[in-house]
Wavefront OBJ file of the C-alpha trace (Angstrom):
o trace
v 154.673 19.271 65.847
v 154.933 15.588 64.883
v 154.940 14.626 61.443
v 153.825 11.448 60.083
v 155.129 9.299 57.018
v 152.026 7.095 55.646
v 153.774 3.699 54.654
v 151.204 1.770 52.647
v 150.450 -1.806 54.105
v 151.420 -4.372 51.953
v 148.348 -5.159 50.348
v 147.131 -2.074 49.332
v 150.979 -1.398 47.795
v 150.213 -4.704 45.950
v 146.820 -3.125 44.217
v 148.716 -0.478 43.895
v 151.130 -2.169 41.453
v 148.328 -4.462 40.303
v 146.415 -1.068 39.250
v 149.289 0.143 37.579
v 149.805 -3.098 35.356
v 146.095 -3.407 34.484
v 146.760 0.119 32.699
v 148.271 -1.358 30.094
v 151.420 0.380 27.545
v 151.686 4.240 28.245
v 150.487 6.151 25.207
v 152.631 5.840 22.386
v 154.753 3.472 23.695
v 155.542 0.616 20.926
v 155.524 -2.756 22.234
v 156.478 -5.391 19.828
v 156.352 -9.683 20.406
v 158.228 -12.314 18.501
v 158.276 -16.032 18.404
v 158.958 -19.049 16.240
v 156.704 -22.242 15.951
v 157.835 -25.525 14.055
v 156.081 -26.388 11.190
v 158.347 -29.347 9.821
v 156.578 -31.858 8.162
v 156.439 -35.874 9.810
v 157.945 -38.590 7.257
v 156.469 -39.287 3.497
v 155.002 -36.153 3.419
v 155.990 -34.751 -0.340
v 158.302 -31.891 -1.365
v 157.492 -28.736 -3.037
v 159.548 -27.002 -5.888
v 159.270 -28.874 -9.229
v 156.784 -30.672 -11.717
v 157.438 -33.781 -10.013
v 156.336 -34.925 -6.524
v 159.083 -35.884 -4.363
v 158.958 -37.947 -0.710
v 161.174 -36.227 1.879
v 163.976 -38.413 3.305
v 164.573 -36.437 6.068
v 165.330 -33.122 7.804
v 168.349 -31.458 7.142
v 167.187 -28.306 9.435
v 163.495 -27.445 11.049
v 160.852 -25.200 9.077
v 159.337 -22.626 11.095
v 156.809 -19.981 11.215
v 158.232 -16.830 12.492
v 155.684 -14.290 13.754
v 156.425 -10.409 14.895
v 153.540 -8.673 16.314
v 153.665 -5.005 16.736
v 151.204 -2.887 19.272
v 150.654 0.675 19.021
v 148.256 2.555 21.255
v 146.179 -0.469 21.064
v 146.357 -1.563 17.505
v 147.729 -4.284 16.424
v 149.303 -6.430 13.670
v 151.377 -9.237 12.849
v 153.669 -10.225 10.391
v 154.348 -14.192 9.845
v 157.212 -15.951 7.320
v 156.854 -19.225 6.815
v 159.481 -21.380 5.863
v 157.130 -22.795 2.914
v 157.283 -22.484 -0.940
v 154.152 -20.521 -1.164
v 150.701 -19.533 1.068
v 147.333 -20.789 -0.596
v 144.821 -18.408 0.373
v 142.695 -20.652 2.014
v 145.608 -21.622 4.568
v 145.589 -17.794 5.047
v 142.481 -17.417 5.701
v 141.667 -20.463 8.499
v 144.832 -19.147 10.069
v 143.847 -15.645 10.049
v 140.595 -16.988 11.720
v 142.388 -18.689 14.465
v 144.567 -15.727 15.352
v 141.528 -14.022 15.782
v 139.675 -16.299 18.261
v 142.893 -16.878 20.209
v 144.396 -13.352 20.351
v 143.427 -9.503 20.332
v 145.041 -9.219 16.825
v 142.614 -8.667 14.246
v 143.050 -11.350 11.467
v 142.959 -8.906 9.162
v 145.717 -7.238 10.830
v 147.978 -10.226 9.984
v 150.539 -10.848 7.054
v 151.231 -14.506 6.603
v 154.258 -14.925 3.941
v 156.098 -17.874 2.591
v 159.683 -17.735 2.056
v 159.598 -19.998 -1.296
v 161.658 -22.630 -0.455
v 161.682 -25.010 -2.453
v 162.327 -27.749 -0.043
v 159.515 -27.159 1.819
v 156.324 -29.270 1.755
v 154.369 -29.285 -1.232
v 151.329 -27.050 -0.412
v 149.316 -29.092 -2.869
v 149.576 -27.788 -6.045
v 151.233 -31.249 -7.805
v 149.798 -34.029 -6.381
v 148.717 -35.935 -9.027
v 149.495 -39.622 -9.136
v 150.605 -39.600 -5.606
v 149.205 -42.863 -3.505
v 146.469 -42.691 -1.067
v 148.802 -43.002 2.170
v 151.224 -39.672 0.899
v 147.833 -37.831 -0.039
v 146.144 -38.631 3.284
v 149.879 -37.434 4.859
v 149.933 -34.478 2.629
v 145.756 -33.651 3.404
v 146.655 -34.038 7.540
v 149.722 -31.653 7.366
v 147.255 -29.198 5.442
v 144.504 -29.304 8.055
v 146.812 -28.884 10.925
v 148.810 -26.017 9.065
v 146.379 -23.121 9.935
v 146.729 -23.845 13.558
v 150.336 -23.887 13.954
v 150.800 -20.472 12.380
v 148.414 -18.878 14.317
v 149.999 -20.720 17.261
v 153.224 -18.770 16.266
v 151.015 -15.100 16.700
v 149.893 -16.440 19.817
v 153.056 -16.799 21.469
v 154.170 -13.593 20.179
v 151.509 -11.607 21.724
v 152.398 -13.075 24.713
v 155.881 -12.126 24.709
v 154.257 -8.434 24.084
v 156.989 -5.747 25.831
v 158.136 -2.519 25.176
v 160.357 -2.071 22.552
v 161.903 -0.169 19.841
v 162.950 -0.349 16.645
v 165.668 0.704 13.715
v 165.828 0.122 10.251
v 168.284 0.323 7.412
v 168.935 -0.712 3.707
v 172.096 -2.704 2.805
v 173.286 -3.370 -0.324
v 173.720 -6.812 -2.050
v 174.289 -7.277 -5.974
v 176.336 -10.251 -6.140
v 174.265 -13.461 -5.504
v 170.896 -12.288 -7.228
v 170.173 -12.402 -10.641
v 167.698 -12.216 -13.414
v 167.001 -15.553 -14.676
v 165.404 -14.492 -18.467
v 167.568 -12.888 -20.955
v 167.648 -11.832 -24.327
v 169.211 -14.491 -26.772
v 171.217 -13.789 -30.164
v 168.247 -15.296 -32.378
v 166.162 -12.436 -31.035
v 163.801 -14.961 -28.398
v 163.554 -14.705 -24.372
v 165.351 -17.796 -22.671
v 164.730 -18.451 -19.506
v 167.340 -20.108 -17.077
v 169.670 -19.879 -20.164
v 172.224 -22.095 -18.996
v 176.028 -21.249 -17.619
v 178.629 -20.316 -19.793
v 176.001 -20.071 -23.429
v 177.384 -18.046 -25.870
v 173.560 -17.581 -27.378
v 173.092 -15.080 -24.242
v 173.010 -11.642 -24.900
v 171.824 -9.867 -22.163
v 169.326 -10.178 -19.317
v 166.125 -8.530 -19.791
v 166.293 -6.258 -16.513
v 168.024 -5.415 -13.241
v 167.477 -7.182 -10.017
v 166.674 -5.316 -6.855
v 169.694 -5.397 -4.662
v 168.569 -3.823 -1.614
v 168.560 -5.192 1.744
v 165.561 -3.671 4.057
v 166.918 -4.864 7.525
v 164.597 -3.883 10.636
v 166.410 -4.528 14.180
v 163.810 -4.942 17.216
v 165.388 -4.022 20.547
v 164.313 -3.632 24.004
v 164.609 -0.171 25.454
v 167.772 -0.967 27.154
v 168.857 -2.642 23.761
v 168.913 -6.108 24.124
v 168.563 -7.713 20.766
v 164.871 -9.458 20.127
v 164.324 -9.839 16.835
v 165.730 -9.076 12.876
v 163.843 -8.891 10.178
v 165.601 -9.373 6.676
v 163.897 -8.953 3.338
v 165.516 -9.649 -0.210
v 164.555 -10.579 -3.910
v 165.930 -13.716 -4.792
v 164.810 -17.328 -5.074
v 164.917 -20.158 -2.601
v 165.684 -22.765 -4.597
v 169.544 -23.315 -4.000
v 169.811 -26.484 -1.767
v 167.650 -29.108 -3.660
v 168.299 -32.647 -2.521
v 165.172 -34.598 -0.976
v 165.448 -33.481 2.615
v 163.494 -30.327 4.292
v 165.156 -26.918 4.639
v 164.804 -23.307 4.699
v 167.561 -22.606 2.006
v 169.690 -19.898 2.451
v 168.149 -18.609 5.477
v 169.028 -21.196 7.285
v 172.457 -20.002 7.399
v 171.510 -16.267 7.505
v 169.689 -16.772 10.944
v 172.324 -19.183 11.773
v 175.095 -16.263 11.472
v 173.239 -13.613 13.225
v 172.343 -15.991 15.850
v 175.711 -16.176 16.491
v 175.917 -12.817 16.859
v 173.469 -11.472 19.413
v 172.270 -15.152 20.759
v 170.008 -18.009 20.247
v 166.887 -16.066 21.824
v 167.261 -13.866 18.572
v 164.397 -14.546 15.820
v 165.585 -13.653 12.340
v 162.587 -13.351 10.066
v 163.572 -13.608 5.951
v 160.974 -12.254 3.324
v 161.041 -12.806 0.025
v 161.135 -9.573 -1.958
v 159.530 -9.587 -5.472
v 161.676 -12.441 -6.852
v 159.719 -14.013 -10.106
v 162.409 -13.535 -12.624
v 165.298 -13.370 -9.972
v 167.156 -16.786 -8.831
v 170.853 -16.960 -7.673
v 172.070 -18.761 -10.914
v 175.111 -16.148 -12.225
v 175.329 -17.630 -15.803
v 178.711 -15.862 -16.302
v 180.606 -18.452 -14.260
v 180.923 -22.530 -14.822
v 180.950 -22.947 -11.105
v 178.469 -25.005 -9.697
v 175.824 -23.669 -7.943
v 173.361 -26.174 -5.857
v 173.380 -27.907 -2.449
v 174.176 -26.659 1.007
v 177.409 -25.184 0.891
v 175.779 -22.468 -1.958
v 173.059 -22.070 0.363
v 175.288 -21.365 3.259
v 177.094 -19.173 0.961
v 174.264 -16.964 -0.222
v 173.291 -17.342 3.809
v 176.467 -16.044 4.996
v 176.828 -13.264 2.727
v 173.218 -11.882 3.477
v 174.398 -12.044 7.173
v 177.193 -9.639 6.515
v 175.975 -6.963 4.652
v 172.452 -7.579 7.440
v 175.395 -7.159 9.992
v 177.171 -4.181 8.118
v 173.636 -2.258 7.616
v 172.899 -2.742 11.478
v 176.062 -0.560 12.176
v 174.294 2.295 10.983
v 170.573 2.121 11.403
v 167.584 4.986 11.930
v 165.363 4.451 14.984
v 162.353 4.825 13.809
v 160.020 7.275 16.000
v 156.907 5.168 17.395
v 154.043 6.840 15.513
v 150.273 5.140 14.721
v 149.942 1.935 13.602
v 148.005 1.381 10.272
v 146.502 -1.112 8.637
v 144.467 -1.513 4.934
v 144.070 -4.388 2.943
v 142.102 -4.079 -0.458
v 141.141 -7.020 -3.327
v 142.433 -6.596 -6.731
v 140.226 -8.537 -9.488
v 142.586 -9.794 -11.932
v 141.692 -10.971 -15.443
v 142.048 -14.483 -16.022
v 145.170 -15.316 -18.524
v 143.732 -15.946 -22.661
v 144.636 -19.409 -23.256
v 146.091 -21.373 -26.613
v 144.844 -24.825 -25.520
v 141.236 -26.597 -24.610
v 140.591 -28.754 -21.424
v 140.913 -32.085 -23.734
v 144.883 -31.111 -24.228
v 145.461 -29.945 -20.893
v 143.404 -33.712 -19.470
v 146.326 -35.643 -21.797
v 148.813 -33.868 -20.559
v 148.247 -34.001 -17.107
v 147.162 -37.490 -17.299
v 151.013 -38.620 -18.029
v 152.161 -36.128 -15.712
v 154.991 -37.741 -13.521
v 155.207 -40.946 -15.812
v 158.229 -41.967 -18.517
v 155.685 -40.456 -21.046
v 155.493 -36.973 -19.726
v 154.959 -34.365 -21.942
v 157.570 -31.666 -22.898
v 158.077 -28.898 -19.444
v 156.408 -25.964 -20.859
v 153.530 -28.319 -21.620
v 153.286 -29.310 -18.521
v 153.371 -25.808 -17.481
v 150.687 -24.662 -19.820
v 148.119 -27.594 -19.180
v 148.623 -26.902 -15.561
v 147.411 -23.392 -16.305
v 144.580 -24.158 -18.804
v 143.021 -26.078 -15.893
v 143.352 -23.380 -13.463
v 142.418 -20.625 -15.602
v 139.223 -22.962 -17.069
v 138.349 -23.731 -13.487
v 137.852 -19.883 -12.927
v 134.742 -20.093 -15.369
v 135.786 -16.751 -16.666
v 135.632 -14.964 -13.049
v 138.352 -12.639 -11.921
v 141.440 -13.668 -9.457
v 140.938 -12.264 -5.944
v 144.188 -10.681 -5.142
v 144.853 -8.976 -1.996
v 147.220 -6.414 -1.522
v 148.187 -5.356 2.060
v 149.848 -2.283 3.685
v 151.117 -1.876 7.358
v 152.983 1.364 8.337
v 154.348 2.318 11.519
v 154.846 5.962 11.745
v 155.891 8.072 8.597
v 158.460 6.471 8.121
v 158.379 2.364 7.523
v 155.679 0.452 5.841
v 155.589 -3.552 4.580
v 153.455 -4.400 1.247
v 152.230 -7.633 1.553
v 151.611 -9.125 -2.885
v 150.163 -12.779 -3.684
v 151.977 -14.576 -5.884
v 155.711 -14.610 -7.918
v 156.304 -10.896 -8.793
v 158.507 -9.436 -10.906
v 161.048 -7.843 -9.409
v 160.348 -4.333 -11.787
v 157.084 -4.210 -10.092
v 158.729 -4.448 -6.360
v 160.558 -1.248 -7.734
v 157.950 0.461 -8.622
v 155.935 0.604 -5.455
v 159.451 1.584 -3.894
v 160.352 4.761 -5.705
v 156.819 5.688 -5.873
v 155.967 4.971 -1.843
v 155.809 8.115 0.532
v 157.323 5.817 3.739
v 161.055 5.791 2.995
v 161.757 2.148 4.484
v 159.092 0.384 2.336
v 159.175 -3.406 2.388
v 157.645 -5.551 0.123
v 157.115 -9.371 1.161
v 155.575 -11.397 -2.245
v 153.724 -15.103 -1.873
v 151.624 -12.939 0.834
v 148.042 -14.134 2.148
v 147.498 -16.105 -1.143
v 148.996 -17.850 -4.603
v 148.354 -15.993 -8.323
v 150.946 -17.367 -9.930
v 153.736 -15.816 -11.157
v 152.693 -12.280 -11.860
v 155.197 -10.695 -14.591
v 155.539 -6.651 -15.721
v 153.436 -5.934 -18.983
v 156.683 -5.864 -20.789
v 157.566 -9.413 -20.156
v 153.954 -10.770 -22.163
v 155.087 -10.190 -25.594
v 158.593 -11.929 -24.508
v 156.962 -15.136 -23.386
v 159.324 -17.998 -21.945
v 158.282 -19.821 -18.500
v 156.896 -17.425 -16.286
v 154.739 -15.877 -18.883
v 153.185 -19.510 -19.996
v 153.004 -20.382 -16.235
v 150.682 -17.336 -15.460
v 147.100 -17.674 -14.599
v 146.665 -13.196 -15.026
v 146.615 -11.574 -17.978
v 148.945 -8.919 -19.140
v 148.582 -5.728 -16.975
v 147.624 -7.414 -13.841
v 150.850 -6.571 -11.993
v 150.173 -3.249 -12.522
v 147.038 -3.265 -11.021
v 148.666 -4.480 -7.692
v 151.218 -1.523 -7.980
v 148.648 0.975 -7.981
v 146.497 -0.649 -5.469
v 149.648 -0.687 -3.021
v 150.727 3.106 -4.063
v 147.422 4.250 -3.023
v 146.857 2.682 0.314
v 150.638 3.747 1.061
v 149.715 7.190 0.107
v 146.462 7.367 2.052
v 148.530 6.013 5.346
v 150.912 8.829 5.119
v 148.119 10.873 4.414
v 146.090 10.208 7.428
v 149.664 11.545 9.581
v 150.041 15.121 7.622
v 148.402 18.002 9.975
v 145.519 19.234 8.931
v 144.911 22.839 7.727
l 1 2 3 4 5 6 7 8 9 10 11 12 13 14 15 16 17 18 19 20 21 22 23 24 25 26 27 28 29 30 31 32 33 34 35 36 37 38 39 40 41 42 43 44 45 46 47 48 49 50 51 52 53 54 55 56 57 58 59 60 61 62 63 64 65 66 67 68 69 70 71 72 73 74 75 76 77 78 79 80 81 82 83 84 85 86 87 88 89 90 91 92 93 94 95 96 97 98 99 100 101 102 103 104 105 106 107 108 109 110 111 112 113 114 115 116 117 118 119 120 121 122 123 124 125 126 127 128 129 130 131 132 133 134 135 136 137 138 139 140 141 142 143 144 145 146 147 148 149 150 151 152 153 154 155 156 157 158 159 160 161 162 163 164 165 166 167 168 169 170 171 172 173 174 175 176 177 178 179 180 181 182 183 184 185 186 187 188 189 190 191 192 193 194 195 196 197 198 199 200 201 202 203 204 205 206 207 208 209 210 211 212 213 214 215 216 217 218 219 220 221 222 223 224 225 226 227 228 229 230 231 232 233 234 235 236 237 238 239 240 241 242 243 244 245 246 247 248 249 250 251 252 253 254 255 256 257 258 259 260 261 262 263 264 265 266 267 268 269 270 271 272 273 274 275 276 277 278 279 280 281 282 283 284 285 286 287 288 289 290 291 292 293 294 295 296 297 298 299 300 301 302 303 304 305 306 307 308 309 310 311 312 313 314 315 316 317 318 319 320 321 322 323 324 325 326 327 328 329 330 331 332 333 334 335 336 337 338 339 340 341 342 343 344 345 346 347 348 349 350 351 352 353 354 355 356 357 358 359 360 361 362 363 364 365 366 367 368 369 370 371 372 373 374 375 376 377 378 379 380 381 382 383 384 385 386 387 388 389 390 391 392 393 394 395 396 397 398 399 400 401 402 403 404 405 406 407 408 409 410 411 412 413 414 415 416 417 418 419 420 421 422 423 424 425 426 427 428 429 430 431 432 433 434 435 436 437 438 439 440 441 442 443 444 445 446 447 448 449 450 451 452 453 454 455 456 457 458 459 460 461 462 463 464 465 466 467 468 469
């Protein structure tokens, strides 16, 4: 007997294969998307980072929006660091509206961060006095803002592809550290000052971990890094745009596995934490400390990739839930705060922590006694990693506390998330006072109130993977 082979014609081998792609990702299979858009502000727009408002004089290197977007069995989310000094909500939100139209990523499903540099644009929070052609500069960059982030989540859904992913904590204690300390005439001071024999001690303990997450192909090619750590981004100064210090972090690792690599850097919950060591008179400011800082954070990022956990592909979950926060009491009426403000940026200025506290009167009066919104976010992958998104400039004691209390053991939390509070200290730092606690808009026990509100969703994710009884 004869025996026949079938050998499919061409076309219907091309369905075939058509067929197959239209099925999408086999179950369980983790697919993850990165991609970088420029966000870099055109000429005269002003610079972020002080009570003063600054012109740009140039570009010393491009300001991005990095965007990672993870798919699960069909879910999916996004996370997106922006190379800005903070995220007003409302940016947030329009771009969180545009991701939606434009992709299959849920806007809610999306974490939009800003690193905190502080030679970024200013996100128009000190504009006063400015002339009409920088405000109408400023007001365009704004508008088209929302659309260039979303554009980033966009063209990482589109570079969607199977994937995996590790994650590790390194270790970094030397170029971090808390900014307010306890003084010999029994007071807070805050930035105390190099070298001041008035300094006791400072009032807490930074955070030095490292969360590093390394996003691979299944073969192992290198896609992405993701790099999160507590300090501020206010190192370079000068009058030209940059990232700060992560500049030369991506810079190094780039090096490393290749210019196709995105690094993403999140700010972990850095409100009393700079990079200021007050124990040495070396100077600390401009590019070569930022490359410094940079350069360390690539090699420890480096070290802690040697010895990574792959994290097991598991379901992708995502909560979200708004925190009311009491409005700050305040020492000073609306007619103070209007004379202050009125010679803000003139040779008559008033005293800094005036300015700082008429800045805040006329927030917190412009509340008309109604809560802060605050939205605390929660993505986990698996049992075993999770990112908290906070608003705002948190303490760093409060970043610890969702850590040791969180079920996911890689727990990563990203502050100046999907909004702007303020700075946002521990209930310990109130009575203490100094800058941060004038500066905030919340009153005592509000950072708190995002702890739990993170614990909790972090608990109920984990929950939802435990088999029931």
């Amino acid at each position: 007997m004869k025996t026949f082979r079938f050998a499919p014609p061409p076309l219907f081998a091309l369905a075939l294969v058509l067929a197959v792609s239209a099925a999408g990702p086999a179950q369980g299979e983790l697919r993850v998307g990165r991609a970088q858009v420029d966000i870099t502000p055109g000429e005269g727009m002003p610079m972020a980072g002080y009570y003063s408002v600054r012109l740009s004089e140039g570009v010393h290197d491009p300001l991005y929006a990095k965007a990672i977007v993870l798919e699960q069995d069909g879910v999916k989310a996004a996370m997106v660091s922006c190379d800005l000094v903070a995220m007003t909500r409302e940016i947030a939100v329009q771009a969180r509206e545009i991701i939606a139209r434009k992709t299959g990523v849920p806007g809610e499903n999306v974490i939009i961060s800003a690193t905190h540099t502080h030679t970024g644009p200013e996100m128009g929070l000190r504009m006063q006095g400015v002339d009409a052609k920088t405000l109408k500069i400023a007001t365009d960059y704004h508008a088209k803002l929302p659309g260039l982030i979303a554009q980033s989540v966009v063209n990482a859904e589109a570079d969607l592809r199977a994937a995996k992913l590790s994650a590790g904590i390194g270790h970094v204690d030397s170029v971090a550290f808390i900014r307010r300390f306890w003084m010999k005439d029994g007071t807070v001071g805050w930035n105390a000052g190099k070298l001041n024999p008035k300094i006791v001690r400072p009032t807490g303990e930074i955070d030095p971990s490292l969360p590093v997450v390394f996003f691979q192909t299944p073969d192992n090619a290198p896609l992405a890094v993701a790099v999160n750590y507590a300090n501020h981004l206010d190192t370079v100064g000068g009058m030209q745009f940059s990232k700060d210090y992560p500049y030369a972090l991506a810079r190094s690792l780039s090096s490393v596995f290749g210019d196709d690599l995105v690094t993403q850097f999140t700010i972990g919950t850095a409100g009393n934490v700079n990079h200021i060591d007050v124990g040495t008179a070396t100077p600390q400011k401009g590019h070569g400390e930022a490359a410094r800082i940079g350069s360390i954070l690539a090699g420890h990022t480096l070290e802690t990739l040697r010895n990574l956990t792959e994290i097991q592909p598991g379901p992708l979950q995502v909560s979200s839930r708004i925190v009311p926060l009491t409005p700050a009491p305040l020492d000073k009426d609306r007619a103070w705060a209007d004379g202050v403000v009125a010679r803000y940026g003139t040779p008559e200025a008033a005293p800094f922590y005036d300015q700082v506290n008429a800045f805040k009167t006329l927030d917190v009066l412009s509340q008309k006694g109604k809560p802060y919104e605050a939205e605390v976010q929660v993505i986990s992958l698996g049992d075993q990693i999770a990112w908290v998104a906070l608003p705002g400039e948190v303490f760093v004691e409060l970043g610890k506390q969702i850590k040791v209390a969180s079920p996911f053991p890689y727990t990563i939390i990203t502050e100046l998330a999907n909004g702007l509070i303020g700075y946002i200290p521990n209930r310990e730092a109130y009575p203490q006072g100094a800058y941060e606690v004038i500066s905030t808009r919340v009153a005592a026990g509000s950072g708190e109130k995002l702890v739990d509100a993170a614990v909790e969703q972090l608990i109920a994710q984990r929950s939802k993977l435990m088999p029931s009884k």
